[in-house]
C-alpha positions in Angstrom: 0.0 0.0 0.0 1.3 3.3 -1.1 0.5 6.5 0.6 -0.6 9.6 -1.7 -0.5 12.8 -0.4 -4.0 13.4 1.0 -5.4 17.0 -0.1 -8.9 16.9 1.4 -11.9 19.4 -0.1 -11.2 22.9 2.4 -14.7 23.8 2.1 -16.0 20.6 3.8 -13.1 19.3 6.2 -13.3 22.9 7.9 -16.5 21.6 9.3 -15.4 18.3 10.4 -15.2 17.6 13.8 -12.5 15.2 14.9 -12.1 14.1 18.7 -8.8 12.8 19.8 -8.3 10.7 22.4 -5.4 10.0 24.3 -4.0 9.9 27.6 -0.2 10.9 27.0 -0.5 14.9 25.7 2.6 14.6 23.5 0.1 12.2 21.8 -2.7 14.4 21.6 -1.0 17.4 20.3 0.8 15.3 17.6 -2.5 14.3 16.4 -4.3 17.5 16.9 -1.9 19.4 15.1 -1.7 16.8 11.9 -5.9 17.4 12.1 -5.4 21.1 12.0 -3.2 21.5 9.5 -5.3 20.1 7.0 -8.6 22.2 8.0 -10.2 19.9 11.0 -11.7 21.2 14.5 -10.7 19.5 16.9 -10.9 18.4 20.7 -9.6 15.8 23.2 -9.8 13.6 25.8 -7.7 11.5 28.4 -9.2 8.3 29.0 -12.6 6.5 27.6 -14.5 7.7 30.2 -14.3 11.0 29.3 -14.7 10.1 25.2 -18.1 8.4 25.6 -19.4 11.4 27.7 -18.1 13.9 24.6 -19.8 11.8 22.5 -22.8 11.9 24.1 -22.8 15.7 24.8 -21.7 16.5 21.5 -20.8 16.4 17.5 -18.1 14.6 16.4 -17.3 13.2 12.5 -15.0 11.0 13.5 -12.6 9.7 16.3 -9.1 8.7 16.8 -8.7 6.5 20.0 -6.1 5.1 21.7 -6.1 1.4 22.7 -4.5 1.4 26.2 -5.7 4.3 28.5 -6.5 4.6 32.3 -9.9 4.1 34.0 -11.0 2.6 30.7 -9.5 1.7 27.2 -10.3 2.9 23.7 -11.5 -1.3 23.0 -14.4 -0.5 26.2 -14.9 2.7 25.2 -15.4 2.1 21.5 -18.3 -0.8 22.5 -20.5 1.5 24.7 -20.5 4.2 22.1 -21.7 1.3 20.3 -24.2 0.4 22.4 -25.3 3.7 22.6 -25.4 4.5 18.5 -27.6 0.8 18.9 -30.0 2.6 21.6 -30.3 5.9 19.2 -28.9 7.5 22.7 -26.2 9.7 20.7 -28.6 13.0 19.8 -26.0 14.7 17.9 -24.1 12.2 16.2 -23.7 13.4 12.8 -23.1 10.2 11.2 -24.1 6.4 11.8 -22.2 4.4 12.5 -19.5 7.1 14.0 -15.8 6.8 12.8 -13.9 5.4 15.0 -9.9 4.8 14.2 -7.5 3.0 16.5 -4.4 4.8 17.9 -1.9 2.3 18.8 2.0 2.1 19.2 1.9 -1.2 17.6 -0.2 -3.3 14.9 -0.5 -7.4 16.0 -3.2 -9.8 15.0 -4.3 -10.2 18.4 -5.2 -5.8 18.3 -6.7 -6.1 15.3 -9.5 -9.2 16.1 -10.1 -6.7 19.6 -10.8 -3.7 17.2 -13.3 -5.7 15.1 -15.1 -6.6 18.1 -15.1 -3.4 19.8 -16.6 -2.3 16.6 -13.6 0.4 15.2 -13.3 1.3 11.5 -9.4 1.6 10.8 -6.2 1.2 12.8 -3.1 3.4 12.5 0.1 3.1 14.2 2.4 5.3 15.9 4.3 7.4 15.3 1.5 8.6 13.1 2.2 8.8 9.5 0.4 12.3 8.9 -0.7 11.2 5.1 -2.3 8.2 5.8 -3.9 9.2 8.7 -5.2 12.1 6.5 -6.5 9.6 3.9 -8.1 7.0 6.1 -10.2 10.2 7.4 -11.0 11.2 3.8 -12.1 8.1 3.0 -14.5 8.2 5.1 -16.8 10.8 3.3 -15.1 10.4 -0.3 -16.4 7.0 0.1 -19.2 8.1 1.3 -19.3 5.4 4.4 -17.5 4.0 7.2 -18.2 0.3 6.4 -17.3 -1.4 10.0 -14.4 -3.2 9.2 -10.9 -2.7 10.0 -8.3 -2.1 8.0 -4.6 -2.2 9.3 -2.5 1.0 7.9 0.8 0.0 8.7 3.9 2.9 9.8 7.2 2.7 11.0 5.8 1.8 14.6 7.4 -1.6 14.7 11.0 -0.9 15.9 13.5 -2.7 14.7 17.2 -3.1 16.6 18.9 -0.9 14.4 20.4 2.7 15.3 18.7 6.3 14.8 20.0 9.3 14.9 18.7 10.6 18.6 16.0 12.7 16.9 15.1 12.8 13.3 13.8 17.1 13.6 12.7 16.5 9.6 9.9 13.9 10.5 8.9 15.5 13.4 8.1 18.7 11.5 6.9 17.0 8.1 4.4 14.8 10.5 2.9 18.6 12.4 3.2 20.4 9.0 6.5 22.6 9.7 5.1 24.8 12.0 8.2 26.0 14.1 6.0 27.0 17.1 4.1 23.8 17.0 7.6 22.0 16.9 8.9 23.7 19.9 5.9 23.2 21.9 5.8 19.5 21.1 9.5 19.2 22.1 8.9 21.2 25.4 6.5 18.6 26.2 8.3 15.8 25.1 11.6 16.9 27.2 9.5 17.2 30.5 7.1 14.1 29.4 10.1 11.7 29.0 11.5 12.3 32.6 7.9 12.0 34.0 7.8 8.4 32.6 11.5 7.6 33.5 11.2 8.5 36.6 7.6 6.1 36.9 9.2 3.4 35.6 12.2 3.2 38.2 9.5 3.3 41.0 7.7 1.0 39.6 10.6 -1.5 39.3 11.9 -0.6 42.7 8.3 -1.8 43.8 8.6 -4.8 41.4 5.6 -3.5 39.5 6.4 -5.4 36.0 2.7 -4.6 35.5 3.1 -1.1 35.3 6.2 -0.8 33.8 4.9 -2.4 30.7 2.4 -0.1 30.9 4.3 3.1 31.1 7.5 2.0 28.5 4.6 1.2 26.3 3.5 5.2 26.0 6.7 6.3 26.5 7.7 4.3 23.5 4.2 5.5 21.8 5.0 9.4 22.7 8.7 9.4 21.9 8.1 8.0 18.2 5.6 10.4 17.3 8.3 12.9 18.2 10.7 11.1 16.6 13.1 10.3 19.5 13.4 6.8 18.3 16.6 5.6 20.6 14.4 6.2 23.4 11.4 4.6 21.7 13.4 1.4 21.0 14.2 1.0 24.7 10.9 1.7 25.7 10.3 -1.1 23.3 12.9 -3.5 24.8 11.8 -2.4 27.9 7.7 -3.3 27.7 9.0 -6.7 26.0 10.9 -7.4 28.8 8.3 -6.5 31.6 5.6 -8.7 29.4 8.1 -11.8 29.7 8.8 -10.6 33.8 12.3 -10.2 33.1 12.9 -7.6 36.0 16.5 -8.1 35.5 16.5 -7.2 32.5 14.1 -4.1 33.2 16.5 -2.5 35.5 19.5 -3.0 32.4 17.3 -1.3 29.7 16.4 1.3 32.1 19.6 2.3 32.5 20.2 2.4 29.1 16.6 4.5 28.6 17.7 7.1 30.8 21.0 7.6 29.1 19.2 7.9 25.5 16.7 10.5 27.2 19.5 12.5 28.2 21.2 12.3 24.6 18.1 13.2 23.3 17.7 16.4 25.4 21.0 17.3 24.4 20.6 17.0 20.8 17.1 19.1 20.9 19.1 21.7 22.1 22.1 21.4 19.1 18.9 21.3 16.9 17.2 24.3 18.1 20.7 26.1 17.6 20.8 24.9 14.1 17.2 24.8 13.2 15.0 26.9 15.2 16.9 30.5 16.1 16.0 32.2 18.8 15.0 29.5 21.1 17.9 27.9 22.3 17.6 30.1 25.7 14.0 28.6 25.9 15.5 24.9 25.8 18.5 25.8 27.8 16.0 26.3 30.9 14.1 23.4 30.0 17.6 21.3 30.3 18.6 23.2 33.0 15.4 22.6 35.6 15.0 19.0 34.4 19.0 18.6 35.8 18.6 20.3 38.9 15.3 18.1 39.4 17.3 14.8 39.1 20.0 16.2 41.5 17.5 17.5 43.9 
């Protein structure tokens, strides 16, 4: 399958309504900003919970939803909005059945029966490939329907053991369409975001919480590859694979090794700002500078 660049109608996707949902906010921005750029409104929420009850109190067109989210996943979330379509309970849905599309940092066999059951309509992979994410959405009204079946679009989200440079700036930009602003605010996040889930996953193997760690590397691996910080994403990889097998030995290894790609990462964000986005290299320099003093403290 090879992706076209998508150039949706203006006049019509300016009234689309597209409702992302996420838990990790580097996620949501990503998305957000891809649905922006090419004329979308857009909105969010954190967890499943909070989806259904947007659904219910407003209009959407469509809806990207994440697979694995606190208080309740995008697979339970997507079958009550089902239910609810079923029960005519959705007063301003403007389209039956509703788009749904499956956000997930990885595409298995075992994911894709779970999406047919829950009842989504498509399945993309993170880091999100800002074309076909923009197709599968068109398709959905060129086509004129949203047939109920699911249909995998593949993207680099499979990490292979091969090297990357630290942060490929080019994708990251081409993926948000080249908005500098957008760029640095993604990155601001991502620099803060990154020690947030480091630091989560230590306690959780100090407390032998293999559980947990899976569950963490697995959106730190999601959030980092949508930036495309794809060192760190591969040891989030390793790391989730690890915790899935209960390898804690192994855990505390790749950790190690995490942590020392987050900080090469941080460091080459700020030679990429001096290179590529003058004027903000003092902004960054902060960022660096509280996120060391907070590990020290």
């Amino acid at each position: 399958f090879v992706a076209m660049e998508c150039g949706p109608d203006w006049s019509t996707t300016k009234r689309r309504r597209v409702l992302v949902v996420d838990d990790n906010e580097v996620n949501r921005t990503v998305a957000s900003e891809i649905l922006k750029s090419a004329g979308y409104e857009t909105a969010s929420a954190e967890n499943g919970l909070q989806a259904i009850q947007k659904v219910r109190d407003e209009g959407w067109d469509a809806v990207l939803m994440d697979c694995e989210m606190p208080e309740l996943d995008g697979f339970e979330a997507t079958g009550r909005i089902r239910i609810l379509e079923a029960q005519n309970a959705l007063p301003h849905l403007a389209a039956k059945p509703l788009p749904i599309i499956a956000l997930t940092a990885q595409a298995v066999n075992g994911d894709r029966q779970r999406c047919l059951e829950a009842g989504m309509n498509e399945y993309v992979t993170k880091p999100v490939d800002r074309r076909l994410l923009l197709q599968t959405l068109a398709g959905f009204w060129d086509a004129g329907s949203a047939t109920g079946t699911v249909d995998i679009v593949e993207t680099s989200a499979c990490i292979a053991p091969q090297k990357f440079p630290a942060l490929q700036i080019d994708q990251l930009r081409e993926r948000c369409g080249g908005g500098e602003e957008t760029v640095k605010r993604i990155l601001t996040m991502f620099q803060s975001r990154a020690d947030e889930y480091a630091s989560k996953i230590d306690s959780a193997l100090k407390e032998e919480n293999l559980s947990e760690v899976r569950r963490l590397s697995h959106a730190l691996k999601g959030s980092a590859a949508n930036v495309s910080a794809m060192e760190v994403s591969r040891c989030a990889d390793q790391i989730e694979t690890a915790a899935l097998g209960g390898d804690k030995s192994l855990c505390d290894n790749l950790h190690e090794e995490m942590i020392h790609q987050i900080e090469v990462c941080q460091r080459e964000i700020l030679n990429l700002i001096e290179e590529s986005l003058p004027g903000l290299q003092g902004h960054f320099a902060e960022i660096h500078d509280n996120a060391s003093q907070g590990k020290e403290s």
